[in-house]
N, C-alpha and C positions, 0 to 999 in steps of 0.2 A: 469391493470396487473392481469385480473383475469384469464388469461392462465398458470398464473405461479406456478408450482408446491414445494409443503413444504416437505420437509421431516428429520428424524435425522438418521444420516452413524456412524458405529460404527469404528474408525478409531485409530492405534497409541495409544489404551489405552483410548481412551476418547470417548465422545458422539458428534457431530459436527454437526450440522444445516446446512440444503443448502437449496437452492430454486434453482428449475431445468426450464428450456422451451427450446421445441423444441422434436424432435424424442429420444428418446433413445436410438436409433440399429445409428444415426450419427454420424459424427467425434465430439469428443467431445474438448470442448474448457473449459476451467477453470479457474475460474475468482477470484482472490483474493485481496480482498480489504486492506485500511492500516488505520492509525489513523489520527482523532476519526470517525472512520465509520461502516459499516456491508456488509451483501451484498448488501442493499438497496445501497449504490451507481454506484451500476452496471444494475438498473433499466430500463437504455436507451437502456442498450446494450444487456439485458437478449431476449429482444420480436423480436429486431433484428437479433442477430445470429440466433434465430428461424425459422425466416422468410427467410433466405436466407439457412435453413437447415443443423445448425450444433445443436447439443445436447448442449447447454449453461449449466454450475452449476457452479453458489457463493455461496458460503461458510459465513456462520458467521465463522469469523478465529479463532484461539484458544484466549480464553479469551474475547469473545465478544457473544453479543446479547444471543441467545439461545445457543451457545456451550459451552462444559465446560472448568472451570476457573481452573487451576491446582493451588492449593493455593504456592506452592513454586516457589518461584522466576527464577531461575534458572532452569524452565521447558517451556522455552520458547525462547530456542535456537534456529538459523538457521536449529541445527538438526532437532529437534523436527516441525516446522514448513513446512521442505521437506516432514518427514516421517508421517506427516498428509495430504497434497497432495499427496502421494503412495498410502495410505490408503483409499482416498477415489477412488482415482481410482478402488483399489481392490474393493470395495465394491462395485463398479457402474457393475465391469465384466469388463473394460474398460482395456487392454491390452497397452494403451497409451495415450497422450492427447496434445491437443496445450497449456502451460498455460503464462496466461498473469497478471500481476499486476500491482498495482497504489501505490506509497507510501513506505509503510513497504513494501505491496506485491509485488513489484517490484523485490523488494534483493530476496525474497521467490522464486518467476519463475525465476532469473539470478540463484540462488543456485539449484534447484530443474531442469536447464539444465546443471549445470556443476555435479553435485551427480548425476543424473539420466539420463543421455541420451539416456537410452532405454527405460525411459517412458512417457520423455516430448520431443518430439519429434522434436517440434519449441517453439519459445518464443518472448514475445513483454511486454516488460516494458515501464509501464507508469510514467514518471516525474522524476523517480531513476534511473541513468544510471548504467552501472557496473562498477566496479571500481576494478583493483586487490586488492589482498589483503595488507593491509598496511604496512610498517615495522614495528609499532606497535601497541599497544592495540587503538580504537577509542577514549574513554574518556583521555587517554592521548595525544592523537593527540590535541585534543580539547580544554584541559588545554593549553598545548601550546602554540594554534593557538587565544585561546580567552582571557589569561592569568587573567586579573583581572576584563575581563567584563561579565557579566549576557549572559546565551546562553541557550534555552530553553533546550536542552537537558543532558544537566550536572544537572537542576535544575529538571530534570524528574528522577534522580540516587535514589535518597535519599528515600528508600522506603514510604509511607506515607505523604509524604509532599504535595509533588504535589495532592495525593488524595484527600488532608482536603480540597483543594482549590476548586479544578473542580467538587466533587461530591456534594460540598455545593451550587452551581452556574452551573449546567450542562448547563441549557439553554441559559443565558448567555455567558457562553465559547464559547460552541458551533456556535452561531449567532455570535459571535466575532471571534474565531479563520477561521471558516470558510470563512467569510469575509476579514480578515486581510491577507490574504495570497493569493486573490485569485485575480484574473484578473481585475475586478470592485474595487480594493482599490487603491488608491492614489500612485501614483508612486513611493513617499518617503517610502513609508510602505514596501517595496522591501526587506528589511535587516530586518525585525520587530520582528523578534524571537533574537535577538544580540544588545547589549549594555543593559547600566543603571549600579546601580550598582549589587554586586553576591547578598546580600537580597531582592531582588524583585523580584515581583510575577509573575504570568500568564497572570494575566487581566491588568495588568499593562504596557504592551508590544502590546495590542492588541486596536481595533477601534471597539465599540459595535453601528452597522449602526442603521440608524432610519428606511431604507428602506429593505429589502431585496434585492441582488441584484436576477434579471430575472430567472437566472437558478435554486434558491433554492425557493421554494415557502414556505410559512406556515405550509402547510401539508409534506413537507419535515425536516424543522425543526425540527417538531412537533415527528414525529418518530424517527427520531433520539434521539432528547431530553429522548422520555419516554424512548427506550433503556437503553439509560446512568445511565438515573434517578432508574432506575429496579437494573442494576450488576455494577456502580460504574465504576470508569477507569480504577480502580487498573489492571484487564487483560492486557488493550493496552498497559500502560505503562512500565508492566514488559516485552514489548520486547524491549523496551529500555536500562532496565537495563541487557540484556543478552548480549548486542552486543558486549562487550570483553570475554564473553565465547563461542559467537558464533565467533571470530577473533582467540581465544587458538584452538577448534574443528575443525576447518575448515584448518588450515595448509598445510595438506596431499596435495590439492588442489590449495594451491598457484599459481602454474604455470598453471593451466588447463586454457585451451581455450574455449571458446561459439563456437563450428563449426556448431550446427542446425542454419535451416533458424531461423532470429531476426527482429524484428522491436522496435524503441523506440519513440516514440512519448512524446511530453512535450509542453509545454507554456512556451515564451522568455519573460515572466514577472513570471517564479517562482523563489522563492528565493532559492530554491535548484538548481536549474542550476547556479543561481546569486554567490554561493558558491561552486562549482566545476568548473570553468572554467578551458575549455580545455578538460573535460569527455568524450562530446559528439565525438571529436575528437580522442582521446584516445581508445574508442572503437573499431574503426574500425581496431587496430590493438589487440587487447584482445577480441575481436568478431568477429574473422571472419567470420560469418556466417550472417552480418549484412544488410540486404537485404537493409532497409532505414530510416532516422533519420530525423522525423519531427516536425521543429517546429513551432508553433501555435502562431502567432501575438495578441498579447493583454494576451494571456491565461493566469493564474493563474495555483496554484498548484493541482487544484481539476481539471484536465483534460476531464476525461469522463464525469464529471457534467455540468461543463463548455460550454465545446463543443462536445456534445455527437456527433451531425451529421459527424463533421470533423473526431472526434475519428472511431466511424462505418465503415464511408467511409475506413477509413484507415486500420481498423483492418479485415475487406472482402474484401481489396486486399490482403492485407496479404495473410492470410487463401487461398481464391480462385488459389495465385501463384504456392500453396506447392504445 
């Protein structure tokens, strides 16, 4: 990776980390990672788009690796997450761009084409399909739908709690959650963020392998780990705790349509598709812009780590169509 350029974009009020490859004067594509990750999981794809001549930039996103942490909670809304995508656009000179995300950044590129359709131009979500907006707040859906069992992301609300756990045990989490969710775990492990009872933990819900599976190496770990071990979770998490202020801000937009060209790719062993049945379908009439939806036999929820060659392939037809 030593083609790969560092740099920090003054963006939306804050300082933001990116690592760039490929031309600068090309079409630019923008890659936004989700949790617990940085740009490093976009490693596969940064030397590729290169090479095939687009301008790649990942982002450490807000609240992560080198960027900064806005210490308030409720600074890390779907707004605030678009208008740091604008921003760095601004800052590149860049008049527009394709962007794609994996995870949280998923919602970020589905938001950031229905807010901005003059500056994201197309879009491809990885693993998080769109979804309109809900009739009500998420954490209440969730109550709901999960009512008296453990579901990781209720247990990710409570400011500080979930941080005692995972900054105490980054690396551990990490090799575990990573694993636990991803294509290589046991097919029961499918639902592994849902049940037990609401007092249990993190690691408690997860499989800490003995092996790594093929696609993460040690040296992959390992950077991630020190990350974490460096700025703590506390950022990733609080975009957790924003997603009913980002469900209150977002209203305006309810009805809006995806009409740019889209692509959604995912793994028919993630548990977030395992949890939205019927999304992928759904789309096509909330997307019309939906060029193709594919998905990856075996895959877990770590899509481009996973299967970075399938992912490329698929994300340079994209791209080459527009």
């Amino acid at each position: 990776m030593s083609d790969l350029r560092h740099r920090t974009l003054s963006t939306n009020g804050i300082q933001m980390h990116v690592v760039e490859a490929g031309d600068a004067g090309a079409p630019l594509v923008l890659l936004c990672h989700g949790f617990p990750e940085s740009w490093y999981s976009w490693r596969h794809q940064l030397p590729a788009l290169a090479a095939a001549g687009y301008h790649a930039v990942a982002p450490d996103m807000r609240g992560y690796g080198q960027t900064d942490k806005p210490e308030d909670t409720r600074a890390y809304t779907q707004l605030h997450h678009v208008g740091d995508m604008v921003g760095v656009l601004d800052a590149l000179g860049a008049s527009s761009a394709t962007i794609v995300g994996h995870d949280w950044g998923a919602p970020v590129a589905w938001n950031a084409a229905v807010l901005r359709p003059d500056r994201f131009t197309a879009v491809a979500g990885l693993s998080v399909p769109w979804a309109p907006r809900a009739p009500m707040p998420p954490t209440t859906m969730m109550k709901m739908l999960f009512a008296d069992q453990w579901f990781y992301f209720l247990y990710f609300q409570e400011p500080g709690r979930a941080e005692r756990e995972l900054d105490a045990n980054a690396e551990t989490f990490l090799r575990a959650f990573l694993y636990s969710i991803s294509g290589d775990a046991p097919i029961e492990r499918l639902m592994s963020m849902v049940g037990g009872p609401k007092t249990g933990t993190m690691l408690e819900h997860l499989l800490v392998p003995e092996t790594l599976p093929a696609w993460l190496s040690a040296d992959d770990l390992a950077f991630y780990a020190g990350e974490f071990r460096r700025t703590g979770f506390r950022g990733g998490l609080n975009w957790y705790r924003c997603a009913d202020a980002s469900w209150e801000l977002t209203a305006a937009w309810a009805d809006v349509r995806i009409t740019q060209p889209a692509l959604f790719v995912a793994g028919d062993r993630d548990g977030v598709i395992a949890m939205m049945p019927g999304a992928v379908d759904t789309m096509r009439q909330t997307v019309p812009g939906l060029r193709d939806a594919i998905l990856l036999p075996g895959c877990g929820h770590w899509t481009q780590q996973e299967r970075p060659r399938e992912v490329n392939e698929a994300l340079l037809a994209f791209l080459r169509a527009l």
